[in-house]
N, C-alpha and C positions, 0 to 999 in steps of 0.2 A: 504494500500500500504506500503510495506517494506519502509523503510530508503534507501536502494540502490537502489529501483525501483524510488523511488523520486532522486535520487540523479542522476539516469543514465537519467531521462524525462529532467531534469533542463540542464543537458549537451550536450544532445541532444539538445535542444533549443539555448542552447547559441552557439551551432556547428553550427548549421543553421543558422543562423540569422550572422555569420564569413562569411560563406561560399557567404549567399545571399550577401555581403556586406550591410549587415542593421546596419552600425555601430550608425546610432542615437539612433533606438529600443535599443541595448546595452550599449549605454551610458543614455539613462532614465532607463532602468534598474538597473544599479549599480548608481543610482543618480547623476552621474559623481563624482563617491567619489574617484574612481581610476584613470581614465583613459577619457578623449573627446574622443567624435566623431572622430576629426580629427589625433587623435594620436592613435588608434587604427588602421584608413587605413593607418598611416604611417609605424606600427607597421608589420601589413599582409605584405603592399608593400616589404619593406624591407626586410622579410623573405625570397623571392626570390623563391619562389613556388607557383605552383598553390593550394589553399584548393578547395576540392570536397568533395561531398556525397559518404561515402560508394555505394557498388554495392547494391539494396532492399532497399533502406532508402528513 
């Protein structure tokens, strides 16, 4: 697998997982070296849109 086909599976995943609102899965993910759980939906909330799935995804 290319570098950019890993690179585009990883952002896909982490787009899904915004989208589903799985911000725990993404906060063990990045070990919470960035960002909580909870600062993450505060993060989406705040943005003021809705995130969705592309159209086929």
């Amino acid at each position: 697998m290319s570098l950019l086909a890993e690179i585009t599976t990883e952002l896909n995943i982490v787009l899904g997982l915004l989208v589903d609102g799985e911000y725990p899965a993404l906060e063990s993910m990045t070990k919470s070296k960035n960002l909580a759980a909870v600062e993450m939906r505060a993060a989406v909330e705040t943005y003021g849109r809705t995130l969705a799935r592309a159209a086929g995804r």
